[in-house]
DSSP file (Angstrom, degrees, kcal/mol; ACC not computed):
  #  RESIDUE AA STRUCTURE BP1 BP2  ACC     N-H-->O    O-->H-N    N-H-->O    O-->H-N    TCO  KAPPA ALPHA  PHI   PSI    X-CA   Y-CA   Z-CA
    1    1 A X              0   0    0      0, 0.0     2,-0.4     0, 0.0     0, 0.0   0.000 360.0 360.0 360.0 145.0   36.7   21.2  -19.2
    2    2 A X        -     0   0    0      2,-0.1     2,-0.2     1,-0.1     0, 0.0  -0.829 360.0-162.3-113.8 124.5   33.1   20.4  -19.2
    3    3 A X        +     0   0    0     -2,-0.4     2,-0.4     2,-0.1    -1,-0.1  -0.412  39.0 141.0-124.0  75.5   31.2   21.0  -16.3
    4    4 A X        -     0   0    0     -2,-0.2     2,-0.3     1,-0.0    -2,-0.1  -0.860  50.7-105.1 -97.1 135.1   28.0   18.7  -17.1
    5    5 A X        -     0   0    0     -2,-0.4     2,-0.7     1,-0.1    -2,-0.1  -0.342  26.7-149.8 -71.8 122.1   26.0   16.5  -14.7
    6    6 A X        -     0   0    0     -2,-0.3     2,-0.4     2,-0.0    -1,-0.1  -0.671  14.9-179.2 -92.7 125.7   26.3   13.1  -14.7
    7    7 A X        -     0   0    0     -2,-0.7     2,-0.7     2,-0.0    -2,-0.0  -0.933   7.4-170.4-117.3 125.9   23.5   10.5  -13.8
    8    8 A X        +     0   0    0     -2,-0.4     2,-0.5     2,-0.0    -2,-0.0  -0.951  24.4 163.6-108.3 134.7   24.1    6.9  -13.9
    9    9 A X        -     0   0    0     -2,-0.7    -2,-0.0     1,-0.1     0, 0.0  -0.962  42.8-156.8-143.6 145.9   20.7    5.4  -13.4
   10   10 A X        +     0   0    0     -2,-0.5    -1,-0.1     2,-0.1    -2,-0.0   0.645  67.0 122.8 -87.1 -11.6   19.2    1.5  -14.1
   11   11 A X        -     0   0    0      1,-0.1     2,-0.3    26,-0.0    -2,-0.0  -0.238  63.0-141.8 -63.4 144.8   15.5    3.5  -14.3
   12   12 A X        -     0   0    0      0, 0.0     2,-0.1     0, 0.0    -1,-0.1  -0.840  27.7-123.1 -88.0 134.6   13.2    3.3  -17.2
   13   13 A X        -     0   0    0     -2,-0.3     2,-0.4     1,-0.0     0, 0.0  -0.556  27.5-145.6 -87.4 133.6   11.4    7.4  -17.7
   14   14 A X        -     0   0    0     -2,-0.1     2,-0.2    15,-0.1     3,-0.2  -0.961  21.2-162.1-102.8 149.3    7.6    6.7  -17.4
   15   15 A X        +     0   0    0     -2,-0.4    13,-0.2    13,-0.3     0, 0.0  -0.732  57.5  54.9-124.2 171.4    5.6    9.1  -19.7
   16   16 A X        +     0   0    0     -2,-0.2    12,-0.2     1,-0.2    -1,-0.2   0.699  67.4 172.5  84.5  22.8    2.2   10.3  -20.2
   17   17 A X        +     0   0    0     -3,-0.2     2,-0.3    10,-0.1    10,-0.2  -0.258   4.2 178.3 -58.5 155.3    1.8   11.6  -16.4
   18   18 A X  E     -A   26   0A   0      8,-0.7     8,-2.5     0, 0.0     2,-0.1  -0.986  36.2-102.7-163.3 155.1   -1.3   13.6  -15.7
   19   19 A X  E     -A   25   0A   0     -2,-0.3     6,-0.2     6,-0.2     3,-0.1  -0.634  35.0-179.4 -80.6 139.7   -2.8   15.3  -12.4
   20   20 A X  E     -     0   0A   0      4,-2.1   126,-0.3     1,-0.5     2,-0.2   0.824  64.6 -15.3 -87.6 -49.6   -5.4   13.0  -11.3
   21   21 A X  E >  S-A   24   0A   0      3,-1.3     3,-5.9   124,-0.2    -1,-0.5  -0.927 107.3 -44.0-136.2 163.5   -6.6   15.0   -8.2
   22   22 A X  T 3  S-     0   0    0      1,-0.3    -3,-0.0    -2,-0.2     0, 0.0   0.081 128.2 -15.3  38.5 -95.5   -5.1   17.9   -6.0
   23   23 A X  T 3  S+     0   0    0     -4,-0.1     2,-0.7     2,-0.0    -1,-0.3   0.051 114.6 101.0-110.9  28.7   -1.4   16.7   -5.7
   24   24 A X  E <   +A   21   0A   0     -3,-5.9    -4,-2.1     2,-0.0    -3,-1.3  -0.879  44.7 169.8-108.8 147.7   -1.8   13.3   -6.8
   25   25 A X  E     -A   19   0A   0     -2,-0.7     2,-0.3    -6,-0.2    -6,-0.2  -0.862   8.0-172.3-122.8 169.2   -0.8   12.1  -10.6
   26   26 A X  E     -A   18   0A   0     -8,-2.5    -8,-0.7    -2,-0.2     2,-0.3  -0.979   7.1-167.1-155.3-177.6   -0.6    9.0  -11.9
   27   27 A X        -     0   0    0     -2,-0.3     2,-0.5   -10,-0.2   -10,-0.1  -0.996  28.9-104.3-155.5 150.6    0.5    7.2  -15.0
   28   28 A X        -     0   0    0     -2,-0.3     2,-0.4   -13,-0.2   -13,-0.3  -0.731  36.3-167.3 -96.6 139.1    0.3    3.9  -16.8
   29   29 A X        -     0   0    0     -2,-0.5   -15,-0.1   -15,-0.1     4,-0.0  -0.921  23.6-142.1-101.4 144.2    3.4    1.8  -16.7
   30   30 A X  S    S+     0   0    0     -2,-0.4     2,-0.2     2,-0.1    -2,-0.0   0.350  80.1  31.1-112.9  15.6    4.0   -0.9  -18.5
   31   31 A X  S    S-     0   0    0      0, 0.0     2,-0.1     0, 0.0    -2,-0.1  -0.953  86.6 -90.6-146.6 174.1    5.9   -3.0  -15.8
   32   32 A X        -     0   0    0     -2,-0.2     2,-0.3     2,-0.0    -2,-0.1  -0.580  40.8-174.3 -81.0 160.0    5.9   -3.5  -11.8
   33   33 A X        -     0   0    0     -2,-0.1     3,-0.1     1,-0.1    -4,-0.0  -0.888  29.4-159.7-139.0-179.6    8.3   -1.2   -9.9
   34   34 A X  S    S+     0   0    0      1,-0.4     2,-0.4    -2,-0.3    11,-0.1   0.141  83.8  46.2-131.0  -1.3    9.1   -1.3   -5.9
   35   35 A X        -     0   0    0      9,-0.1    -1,-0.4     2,-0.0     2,-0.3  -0.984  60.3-162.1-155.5 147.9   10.5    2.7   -6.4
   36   36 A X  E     -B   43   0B   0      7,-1.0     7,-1.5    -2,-0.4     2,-0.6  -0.931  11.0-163.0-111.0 140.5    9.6    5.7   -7.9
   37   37 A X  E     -B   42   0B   0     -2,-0.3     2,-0.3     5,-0.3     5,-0.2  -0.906   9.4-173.4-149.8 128.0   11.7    8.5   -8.6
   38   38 A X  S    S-     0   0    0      3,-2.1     3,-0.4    -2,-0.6    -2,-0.0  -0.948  76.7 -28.8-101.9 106.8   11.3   12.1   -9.4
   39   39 A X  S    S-     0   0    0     -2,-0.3    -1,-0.2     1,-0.2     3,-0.1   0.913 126.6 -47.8  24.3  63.7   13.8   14.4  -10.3
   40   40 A X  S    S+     0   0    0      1,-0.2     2,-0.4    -3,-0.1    -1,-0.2   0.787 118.1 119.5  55.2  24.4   16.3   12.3   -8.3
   41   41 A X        -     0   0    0     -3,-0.4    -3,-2.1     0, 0.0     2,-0.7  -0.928  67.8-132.6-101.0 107.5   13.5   12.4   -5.2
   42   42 A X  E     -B   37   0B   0     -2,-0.4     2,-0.3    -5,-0.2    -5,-0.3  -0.705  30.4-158.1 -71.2 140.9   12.5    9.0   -4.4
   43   43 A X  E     -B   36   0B   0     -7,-1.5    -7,-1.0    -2,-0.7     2,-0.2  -0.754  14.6-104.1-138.0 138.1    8.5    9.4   -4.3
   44   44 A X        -     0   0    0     -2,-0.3     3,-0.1    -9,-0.1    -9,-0.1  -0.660  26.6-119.1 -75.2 134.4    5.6    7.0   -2.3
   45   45 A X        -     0   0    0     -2,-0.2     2,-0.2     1,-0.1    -1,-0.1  -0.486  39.8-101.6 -84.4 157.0    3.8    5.0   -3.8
   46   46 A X        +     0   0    0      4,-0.1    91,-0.6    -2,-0.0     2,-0.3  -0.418  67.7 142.5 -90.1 130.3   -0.1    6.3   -3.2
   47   47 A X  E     -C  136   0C   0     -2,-0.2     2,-0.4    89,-0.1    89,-0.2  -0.988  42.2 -59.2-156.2 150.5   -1.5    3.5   -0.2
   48   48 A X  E    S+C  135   0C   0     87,-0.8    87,-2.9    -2,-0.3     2,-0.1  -0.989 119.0  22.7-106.2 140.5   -3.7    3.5    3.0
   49   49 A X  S    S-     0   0    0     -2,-0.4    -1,-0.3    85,-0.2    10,-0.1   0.423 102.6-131.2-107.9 153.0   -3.6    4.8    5.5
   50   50 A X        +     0   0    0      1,-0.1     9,-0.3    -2,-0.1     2,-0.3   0.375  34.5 172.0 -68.8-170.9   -1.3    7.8    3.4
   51   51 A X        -     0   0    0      7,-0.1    -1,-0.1     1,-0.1    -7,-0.1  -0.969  23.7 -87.2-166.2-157.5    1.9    8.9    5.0
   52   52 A X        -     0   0    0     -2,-0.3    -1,-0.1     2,-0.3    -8,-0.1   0.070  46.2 -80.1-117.8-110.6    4.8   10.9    4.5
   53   53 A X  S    S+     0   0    0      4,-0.1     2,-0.5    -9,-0.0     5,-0.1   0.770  99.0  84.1-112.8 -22.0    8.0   10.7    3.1
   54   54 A X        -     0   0    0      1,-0.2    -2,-0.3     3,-0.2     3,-0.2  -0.715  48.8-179.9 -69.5 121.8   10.1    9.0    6.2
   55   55 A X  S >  S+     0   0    0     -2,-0.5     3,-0.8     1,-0.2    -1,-0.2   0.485  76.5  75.7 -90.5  10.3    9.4    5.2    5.7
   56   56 A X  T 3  S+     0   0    0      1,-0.3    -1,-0.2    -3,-0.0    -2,-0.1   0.907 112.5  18.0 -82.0 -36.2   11.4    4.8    8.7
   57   57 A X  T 3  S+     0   0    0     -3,-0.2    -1,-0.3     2,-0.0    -5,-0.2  -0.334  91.7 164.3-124.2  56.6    8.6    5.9   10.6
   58   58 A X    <   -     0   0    0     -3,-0.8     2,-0.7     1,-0.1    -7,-0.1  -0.253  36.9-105.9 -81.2 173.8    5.5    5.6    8.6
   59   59 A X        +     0   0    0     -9,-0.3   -10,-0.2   -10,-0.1     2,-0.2  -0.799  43.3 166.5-106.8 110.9    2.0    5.6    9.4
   60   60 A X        -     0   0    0     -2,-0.7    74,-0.2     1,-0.1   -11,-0.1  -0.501  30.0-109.6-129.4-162.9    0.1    2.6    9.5
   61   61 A X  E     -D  133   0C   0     72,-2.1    72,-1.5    -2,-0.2     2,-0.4  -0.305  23.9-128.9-117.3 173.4   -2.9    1.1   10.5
   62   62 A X  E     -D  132   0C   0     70,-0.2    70,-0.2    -2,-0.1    69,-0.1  -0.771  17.3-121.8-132.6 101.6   -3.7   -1.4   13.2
   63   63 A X        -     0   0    0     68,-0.6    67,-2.5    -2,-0.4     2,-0.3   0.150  43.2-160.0 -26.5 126.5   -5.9   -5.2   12.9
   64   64 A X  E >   -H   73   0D   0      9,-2.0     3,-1.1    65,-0.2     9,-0.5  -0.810  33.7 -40.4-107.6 156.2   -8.7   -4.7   15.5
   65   65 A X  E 3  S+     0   0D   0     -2,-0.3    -1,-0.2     1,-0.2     3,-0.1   0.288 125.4  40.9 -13.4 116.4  -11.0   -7.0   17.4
   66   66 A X  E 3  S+     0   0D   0      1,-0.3    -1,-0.2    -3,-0.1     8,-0.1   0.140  83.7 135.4 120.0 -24.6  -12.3   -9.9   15.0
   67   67 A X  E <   +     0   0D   0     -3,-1.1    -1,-0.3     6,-0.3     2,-0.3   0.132  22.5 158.1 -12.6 137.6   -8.8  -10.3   13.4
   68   68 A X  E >   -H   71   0D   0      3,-1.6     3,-1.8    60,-0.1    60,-0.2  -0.929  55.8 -65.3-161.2-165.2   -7.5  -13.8   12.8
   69   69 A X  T 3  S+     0   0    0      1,-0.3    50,-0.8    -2,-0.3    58,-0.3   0.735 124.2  33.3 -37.2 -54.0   -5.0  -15.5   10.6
   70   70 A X  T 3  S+     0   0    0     48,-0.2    46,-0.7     1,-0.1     2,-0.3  -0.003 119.4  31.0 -98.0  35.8   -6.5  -15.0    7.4
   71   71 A X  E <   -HI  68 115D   0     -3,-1.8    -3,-1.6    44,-0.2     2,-0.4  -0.807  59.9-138.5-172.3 148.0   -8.1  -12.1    7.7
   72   72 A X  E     - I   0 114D   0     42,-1.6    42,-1.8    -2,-0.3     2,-0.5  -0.922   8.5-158.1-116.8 147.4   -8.1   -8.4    9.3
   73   73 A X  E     +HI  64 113D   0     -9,-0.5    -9,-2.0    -2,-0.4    -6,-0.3  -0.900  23.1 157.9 -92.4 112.5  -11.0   -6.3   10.8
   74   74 A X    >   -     0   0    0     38,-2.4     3,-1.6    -2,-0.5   -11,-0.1  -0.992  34.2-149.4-164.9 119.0  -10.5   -2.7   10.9
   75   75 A X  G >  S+     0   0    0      1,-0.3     2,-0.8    -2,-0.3     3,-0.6   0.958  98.1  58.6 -66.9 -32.2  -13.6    0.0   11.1
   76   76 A X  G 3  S+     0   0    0      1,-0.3    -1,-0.3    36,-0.0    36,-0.0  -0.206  73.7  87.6-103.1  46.8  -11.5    2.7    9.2
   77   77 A X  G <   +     0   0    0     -3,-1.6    -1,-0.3    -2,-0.8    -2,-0.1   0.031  68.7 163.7-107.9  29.3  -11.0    0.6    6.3
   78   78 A X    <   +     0   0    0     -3,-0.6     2,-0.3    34,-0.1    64,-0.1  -0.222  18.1 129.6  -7.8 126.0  -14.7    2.3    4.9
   79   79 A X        -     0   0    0     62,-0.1     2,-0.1    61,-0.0    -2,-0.1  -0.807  64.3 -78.0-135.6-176.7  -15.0    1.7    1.5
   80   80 A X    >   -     0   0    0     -2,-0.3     3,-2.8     1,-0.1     4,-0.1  -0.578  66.3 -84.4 -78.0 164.0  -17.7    0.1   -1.1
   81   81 A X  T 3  S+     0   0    0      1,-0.2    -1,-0.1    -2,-0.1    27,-0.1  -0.141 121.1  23.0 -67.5 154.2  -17.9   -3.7   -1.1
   82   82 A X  T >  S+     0   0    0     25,-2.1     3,-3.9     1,-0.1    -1,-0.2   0.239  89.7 129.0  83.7 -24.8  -15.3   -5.3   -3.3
   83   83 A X  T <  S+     0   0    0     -3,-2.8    58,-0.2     1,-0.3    -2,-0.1   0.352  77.8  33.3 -60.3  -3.3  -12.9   -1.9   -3.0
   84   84 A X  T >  S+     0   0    0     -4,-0.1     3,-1.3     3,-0.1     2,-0.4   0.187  82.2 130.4-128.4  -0.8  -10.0   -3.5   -2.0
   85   85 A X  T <  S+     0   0    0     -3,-3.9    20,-0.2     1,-0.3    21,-0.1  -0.514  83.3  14.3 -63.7 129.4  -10.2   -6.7   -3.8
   86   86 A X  T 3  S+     0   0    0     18,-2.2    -1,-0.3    -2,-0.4    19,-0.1   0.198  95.4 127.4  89.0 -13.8   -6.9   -7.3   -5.6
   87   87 A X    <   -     0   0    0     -3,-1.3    17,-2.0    16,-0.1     2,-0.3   0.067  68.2-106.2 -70.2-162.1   -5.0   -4.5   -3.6
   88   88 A X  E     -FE 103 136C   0     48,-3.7    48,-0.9    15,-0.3     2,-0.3  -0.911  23.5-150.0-124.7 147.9   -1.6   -5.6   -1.8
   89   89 A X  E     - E   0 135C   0     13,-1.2     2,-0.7    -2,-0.3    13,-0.4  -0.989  12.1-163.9-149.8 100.8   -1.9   -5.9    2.5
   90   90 A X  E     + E   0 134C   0     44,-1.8    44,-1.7    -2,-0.3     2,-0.4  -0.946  26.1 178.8 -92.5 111.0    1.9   -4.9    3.7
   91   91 A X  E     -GE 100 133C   0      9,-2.0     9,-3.4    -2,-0.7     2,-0.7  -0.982  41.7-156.0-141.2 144.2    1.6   -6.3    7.2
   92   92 A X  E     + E   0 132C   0     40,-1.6    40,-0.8    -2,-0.4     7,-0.2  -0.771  37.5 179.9-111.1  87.5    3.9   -6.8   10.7
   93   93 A X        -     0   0    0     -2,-0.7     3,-0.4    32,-0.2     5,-0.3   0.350  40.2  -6.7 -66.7-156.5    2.1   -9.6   12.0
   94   94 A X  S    S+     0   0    0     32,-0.8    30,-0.2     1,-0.3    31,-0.2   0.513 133.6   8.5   7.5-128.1    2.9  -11.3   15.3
   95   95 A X  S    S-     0   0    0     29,-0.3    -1,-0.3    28,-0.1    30,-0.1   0.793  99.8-124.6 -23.0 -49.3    6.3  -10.3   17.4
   96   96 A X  S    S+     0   0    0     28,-0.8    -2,-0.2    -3,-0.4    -1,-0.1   0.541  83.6 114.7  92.6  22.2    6.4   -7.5   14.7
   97   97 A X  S    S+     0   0    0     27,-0.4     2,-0.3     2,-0.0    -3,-0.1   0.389  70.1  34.9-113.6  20.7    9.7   -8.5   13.9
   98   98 A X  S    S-     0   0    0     -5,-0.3     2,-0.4    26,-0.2    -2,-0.1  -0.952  71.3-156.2-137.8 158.7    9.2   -9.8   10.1
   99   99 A X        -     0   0    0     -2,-0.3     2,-0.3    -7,-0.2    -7,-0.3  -0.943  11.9-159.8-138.4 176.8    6.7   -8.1    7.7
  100  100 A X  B     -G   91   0C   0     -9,-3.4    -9,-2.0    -2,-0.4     2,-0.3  -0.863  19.6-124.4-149.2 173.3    5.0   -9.8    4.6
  101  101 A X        +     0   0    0     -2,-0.3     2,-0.3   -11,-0.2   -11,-0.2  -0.863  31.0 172.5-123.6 149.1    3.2   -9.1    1.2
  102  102 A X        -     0   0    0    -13,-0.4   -13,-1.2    -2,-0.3     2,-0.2  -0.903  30.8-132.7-157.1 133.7   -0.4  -10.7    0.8
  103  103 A X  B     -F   88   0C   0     -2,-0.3     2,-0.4   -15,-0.2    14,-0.3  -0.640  35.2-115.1 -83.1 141.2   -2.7   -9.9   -2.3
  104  104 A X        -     0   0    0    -17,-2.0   -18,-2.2    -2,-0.2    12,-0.2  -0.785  29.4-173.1 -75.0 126.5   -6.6   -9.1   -0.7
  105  105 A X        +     0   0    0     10,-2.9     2,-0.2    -2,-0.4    11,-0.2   0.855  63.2   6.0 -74.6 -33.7   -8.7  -11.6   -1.9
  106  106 A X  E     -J  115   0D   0      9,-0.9     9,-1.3   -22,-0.1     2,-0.3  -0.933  54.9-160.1-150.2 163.5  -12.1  -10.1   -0.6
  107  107 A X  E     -J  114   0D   0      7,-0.3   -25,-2.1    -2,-0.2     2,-0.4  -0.745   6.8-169.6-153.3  88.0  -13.2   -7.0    1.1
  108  108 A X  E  >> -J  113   0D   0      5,-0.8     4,-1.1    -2,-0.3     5,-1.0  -0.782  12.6-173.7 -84.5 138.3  -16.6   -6.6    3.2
  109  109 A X  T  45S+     0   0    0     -2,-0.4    -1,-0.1     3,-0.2   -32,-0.1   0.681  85.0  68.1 -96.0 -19.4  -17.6   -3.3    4.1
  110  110 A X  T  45S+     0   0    0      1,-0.1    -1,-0.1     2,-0.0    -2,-0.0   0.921 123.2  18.3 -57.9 -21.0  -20.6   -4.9    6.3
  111  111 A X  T  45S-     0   0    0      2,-0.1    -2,-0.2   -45,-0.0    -1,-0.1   0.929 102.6-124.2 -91.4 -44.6  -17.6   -6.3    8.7
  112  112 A X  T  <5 +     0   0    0     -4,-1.1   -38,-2.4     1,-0.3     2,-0.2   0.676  58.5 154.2  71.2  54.4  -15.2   -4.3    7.7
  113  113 A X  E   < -IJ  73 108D   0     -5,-1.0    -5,-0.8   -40,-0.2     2,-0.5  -0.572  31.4-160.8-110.7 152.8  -13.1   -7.2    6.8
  114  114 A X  E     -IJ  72 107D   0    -42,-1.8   -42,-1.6    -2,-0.2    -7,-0.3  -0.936  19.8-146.1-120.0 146.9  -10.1   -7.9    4.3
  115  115 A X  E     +IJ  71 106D   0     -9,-1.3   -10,-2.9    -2,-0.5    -9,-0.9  -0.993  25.1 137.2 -63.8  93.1   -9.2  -11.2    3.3
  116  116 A X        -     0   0    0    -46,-0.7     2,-0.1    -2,-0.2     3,-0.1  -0.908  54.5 -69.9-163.6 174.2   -6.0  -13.4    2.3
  117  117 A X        -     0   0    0    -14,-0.3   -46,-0.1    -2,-0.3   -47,-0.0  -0.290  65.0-105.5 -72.9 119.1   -4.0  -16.3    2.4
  118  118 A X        -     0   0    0      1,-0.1   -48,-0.2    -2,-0.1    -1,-0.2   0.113  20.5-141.8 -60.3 160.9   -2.5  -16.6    5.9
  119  119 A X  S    S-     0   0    0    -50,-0.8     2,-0.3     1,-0.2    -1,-0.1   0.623  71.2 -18.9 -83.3 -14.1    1.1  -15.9    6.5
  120  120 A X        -     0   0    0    -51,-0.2     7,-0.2     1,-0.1    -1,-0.2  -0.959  39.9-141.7-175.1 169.1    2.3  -18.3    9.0
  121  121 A X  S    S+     0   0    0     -2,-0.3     2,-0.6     5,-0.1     5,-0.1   0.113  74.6 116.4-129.9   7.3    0.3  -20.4   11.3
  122  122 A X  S    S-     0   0    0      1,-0.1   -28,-0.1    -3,-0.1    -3,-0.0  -0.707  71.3-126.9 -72.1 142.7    3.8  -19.4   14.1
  123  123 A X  S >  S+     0   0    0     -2,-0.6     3,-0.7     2,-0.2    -1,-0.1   0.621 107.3  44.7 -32.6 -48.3    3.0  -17.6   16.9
  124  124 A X  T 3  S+     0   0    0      1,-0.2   -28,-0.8   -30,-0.2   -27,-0.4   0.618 123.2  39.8-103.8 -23.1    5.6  -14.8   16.5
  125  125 A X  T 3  S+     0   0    0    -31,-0.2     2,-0.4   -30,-0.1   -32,-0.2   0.451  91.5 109.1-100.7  13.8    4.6  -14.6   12.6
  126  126 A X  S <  S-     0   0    0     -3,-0.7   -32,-0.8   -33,-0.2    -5,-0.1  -0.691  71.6-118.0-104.6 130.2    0.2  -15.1   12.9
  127  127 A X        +     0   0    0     -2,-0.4     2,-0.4   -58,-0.3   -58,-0.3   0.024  46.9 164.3 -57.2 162.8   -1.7  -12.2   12.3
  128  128 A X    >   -     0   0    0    -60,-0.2     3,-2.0   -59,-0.1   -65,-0.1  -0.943  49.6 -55.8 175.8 151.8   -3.6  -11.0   14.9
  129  129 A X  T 3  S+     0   0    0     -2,-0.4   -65,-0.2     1,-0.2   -66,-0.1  -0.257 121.6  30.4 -62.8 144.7   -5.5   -8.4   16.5
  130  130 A X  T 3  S+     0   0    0    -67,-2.5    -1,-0.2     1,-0.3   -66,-0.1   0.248  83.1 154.0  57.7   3.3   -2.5   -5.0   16.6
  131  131 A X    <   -     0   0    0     -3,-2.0   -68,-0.6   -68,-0.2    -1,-0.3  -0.495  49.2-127.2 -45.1 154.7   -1.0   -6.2   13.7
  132  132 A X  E     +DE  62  92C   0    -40,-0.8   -40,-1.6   -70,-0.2     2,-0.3  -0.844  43.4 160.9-117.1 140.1    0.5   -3.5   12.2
  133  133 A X  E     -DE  61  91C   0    -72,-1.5   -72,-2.1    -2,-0.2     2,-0.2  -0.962  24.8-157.2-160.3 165.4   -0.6   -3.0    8.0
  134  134 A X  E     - E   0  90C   0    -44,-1.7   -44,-1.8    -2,-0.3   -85,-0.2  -0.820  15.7-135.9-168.6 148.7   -1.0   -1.1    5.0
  135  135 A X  E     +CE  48  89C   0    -87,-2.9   -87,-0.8    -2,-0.2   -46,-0.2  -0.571  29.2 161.5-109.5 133.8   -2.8   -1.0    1.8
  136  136 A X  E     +CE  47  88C   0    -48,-0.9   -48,-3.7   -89,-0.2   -89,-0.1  -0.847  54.7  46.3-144.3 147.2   -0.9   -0.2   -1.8
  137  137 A X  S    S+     0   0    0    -91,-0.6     2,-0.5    -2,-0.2   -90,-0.1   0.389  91.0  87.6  99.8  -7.2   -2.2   -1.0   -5.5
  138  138 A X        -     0   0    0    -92,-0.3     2,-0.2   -50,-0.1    -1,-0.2  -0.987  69.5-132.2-135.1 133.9   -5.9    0.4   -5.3
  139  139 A X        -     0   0    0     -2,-0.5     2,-1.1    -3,-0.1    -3,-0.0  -0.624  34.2-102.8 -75.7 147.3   -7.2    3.7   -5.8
  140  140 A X    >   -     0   0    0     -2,-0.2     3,-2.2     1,-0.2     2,-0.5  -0.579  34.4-166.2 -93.7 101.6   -9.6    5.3   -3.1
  141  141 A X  T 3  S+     0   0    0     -2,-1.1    -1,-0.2     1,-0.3     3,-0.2   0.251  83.6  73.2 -66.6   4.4  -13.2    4.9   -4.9
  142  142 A X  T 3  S+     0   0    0     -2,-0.5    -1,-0.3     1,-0.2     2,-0.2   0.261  98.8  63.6-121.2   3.0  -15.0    7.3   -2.5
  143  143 A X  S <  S-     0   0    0     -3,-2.2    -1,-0.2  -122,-0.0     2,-0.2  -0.555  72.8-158.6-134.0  82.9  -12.7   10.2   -4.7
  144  144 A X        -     0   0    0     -2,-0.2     2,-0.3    -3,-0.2     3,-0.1  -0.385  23.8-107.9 -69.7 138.3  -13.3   10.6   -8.2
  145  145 A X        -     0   0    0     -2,-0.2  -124,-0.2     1,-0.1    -1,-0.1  -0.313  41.7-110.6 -60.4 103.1  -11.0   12.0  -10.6
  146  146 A X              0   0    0   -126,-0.3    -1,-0.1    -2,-0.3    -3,-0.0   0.050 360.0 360.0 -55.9 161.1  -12.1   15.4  -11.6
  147  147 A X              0   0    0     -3,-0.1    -1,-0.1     0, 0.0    -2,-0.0   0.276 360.0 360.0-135.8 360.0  -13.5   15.6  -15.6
């Protein structure tokens, strides 16, 4: 009797990983994914502001004064202008009881504003200053990849 481990998995193996900095790696893929997994460890996808490994209780950031439907205002989003254009804006607007996906269109660092198409113009779904958010799909530009 053979006692070899069996994996059934729907995953495609990505190759060509490499450390970019300290403990972060990355790799090119050649499709979108919504999960990563490493050695049978589901893994987070690299996002601000960072967190850990419970998503039940992750940590995320909060819309501040200046906020309004399409767009959020936040001092600790620092970056250079443009750094967040294109990223992805995972936010739980209104009530907090629905959460939504939004591409950033635009990113000032003199306001310290992001920008995208609103999510709802209800009340219980309208973005709004204490929205709750987080940033996926852009790398942090103020940390370059060691050579």
């Amino acid at each position: 009797m053979s006692r070899e481990k069996v994996v059934i998995t729907g995953a495609d193996p990505i190759a060509g990983w490499e450390v970019w900095k300290g403990g972060v790696w990355k790799a090119r893929a050649q499709w979108p994914f919504n999960q990563l997994f490493i050695d049978c460890r589901m893994m987070i996808e690299a996002r601000w502001p960072n967190t850990g490994p419970d998503l039940l209780h992750s940590t995320l950031a909060s819309a501040g004064k200046g906020t309004t439907p399409g767009s959020i205002v936040d001092p600790k989003l620092g970056q250079p202008a443009g750094a967040w254009d294109g990223a992805l804006m995972h936010i739980t607007p209104g009530a907090h009881w629905v959460s939504w996906t939004r591409k950033i269109k635009s990113y000032s660092p003199d306001k310290h504003e992001i920008t995208f198409d609103e999510v709802s113009k209800e009340w219980a779904h309208v973005v709004q200053e204490g929205s709750r958010y987080y940033l996926t799909g852009k790398r942090d530009r103020r940390q370059r990849p060691r050579q």
